[in-house]
C-alpha positions as CSV (number, residue, x, y, z in Angstrom):
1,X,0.0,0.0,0.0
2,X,1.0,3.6,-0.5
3,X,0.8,7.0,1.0
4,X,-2.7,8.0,1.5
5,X,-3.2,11.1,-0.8
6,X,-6.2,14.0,-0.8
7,X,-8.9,14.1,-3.7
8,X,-7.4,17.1,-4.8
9,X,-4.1,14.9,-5.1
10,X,-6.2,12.3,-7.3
11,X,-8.0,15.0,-9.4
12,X,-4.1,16.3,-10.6
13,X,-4.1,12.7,-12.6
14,X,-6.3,13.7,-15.4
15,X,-7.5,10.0,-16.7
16,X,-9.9,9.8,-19.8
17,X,-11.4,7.2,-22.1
18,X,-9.9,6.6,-25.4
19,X,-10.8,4.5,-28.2
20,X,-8.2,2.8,-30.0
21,X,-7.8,4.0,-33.7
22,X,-4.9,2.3,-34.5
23,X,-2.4,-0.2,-33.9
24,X,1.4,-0.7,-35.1
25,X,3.8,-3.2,-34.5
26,X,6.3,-1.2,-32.2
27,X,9.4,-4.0,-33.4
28,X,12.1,-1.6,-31.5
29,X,10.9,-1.1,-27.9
30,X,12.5,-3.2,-25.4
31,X,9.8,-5.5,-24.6
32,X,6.9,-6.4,-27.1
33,X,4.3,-3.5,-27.8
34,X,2.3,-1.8,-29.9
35,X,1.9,1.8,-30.9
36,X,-1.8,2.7,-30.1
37,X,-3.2,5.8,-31.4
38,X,-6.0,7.3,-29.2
39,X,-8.7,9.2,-29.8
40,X,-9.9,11.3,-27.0
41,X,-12.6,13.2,-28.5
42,X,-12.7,17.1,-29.7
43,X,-11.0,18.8,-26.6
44,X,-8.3,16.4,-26.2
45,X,-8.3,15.1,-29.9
46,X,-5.6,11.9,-30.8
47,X,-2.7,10.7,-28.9
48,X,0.1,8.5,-29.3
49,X,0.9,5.3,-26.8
50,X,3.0,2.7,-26.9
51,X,1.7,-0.2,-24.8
52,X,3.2,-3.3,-23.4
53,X,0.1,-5.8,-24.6
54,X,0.9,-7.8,-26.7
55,X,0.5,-11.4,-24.6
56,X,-3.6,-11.1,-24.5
57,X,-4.5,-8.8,-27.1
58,X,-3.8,-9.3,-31.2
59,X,-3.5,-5.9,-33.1
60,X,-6.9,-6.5,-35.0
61,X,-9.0,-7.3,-31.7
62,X,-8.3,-3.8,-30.2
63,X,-9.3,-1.6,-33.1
64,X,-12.6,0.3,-31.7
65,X,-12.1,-0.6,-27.8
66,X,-12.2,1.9,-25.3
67,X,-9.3,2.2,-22.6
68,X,-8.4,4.0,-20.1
69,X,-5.3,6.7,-20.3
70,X,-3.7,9.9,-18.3
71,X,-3.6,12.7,-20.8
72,X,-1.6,15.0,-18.6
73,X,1.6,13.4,-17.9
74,X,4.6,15.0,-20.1
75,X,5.3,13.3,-23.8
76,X,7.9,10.5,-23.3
77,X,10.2,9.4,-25.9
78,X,10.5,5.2,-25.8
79,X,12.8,4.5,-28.5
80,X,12.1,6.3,-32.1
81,X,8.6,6.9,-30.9
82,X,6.9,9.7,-28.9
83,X,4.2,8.8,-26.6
84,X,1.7,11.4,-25.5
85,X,-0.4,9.6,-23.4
86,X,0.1,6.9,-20.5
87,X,-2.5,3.6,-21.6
88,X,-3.3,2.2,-18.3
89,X,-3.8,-1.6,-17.5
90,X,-3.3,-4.4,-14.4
91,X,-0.5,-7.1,-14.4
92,X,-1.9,-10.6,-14.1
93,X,-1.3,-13.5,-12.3
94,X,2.0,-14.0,-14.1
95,X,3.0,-9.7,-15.0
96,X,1.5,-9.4,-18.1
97,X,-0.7,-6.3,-18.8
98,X,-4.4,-6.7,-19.2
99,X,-6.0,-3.3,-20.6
100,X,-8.1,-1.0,-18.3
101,X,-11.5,0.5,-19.8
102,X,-14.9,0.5,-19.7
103,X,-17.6,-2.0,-19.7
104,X,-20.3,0.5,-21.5
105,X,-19.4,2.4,-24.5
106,X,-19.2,6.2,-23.0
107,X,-17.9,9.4,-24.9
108,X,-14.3,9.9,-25.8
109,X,-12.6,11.9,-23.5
110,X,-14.9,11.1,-20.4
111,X,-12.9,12.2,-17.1
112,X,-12.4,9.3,-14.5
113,X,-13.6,10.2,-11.2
């Protein structure tokens, strides 16, 4: 467990839903990934991730899902790629991510809170 933190510390992690647009192979990052591209609706628009899912999910079976992201964190560079955007997600039993979302489709962009 961590340090406890205030609401107003939580509400400084700005996370929204995304759906996926797009995936690429990302062949040079350290581990296997993909490169996601992430639309988060008019005020936020499309972001870049890279995303360490590549044990459960197959590029075609994540075109159109919603995830969950922080859009406020600064851009990172991982290799020859940029990302803009943190995808979020939950090791398994043996470390491997599985993809945080939603279980109803809601609006690009929605605020977690």
């Amino acid at each position: 467990m961590t340090d406890t933190i205030t609401y107003d510390d939580f509400m400084k992690v700005d996370i929204r839903v995304a759906t996926i647009l797009a995936v690429e192979p990302f062949p040079e990052a350290r581990k296997p990934a993909y490169k996601l591209t992430l639309d988060f609706g008019e005020a936020i628009g499309i972001k870049k991730s890279s995303a360490q899912i590549t044990v459960h999910y197959a590029k075609e079976e994540l075109i159109g899902r919603q995830v969950m992201a922080v859009v406020n964190f600064p851009k990172k560079q991982i290799g020859p790629f940029m990302s803009e955007a943190l995808t979020l997600g939950a090791p398994d039993e043996k470390g491997e991510v599985v993809l945080l979302g939603v279980d109803k489709k809601v609006p690009n962009g929605g605020r977690m809170f």
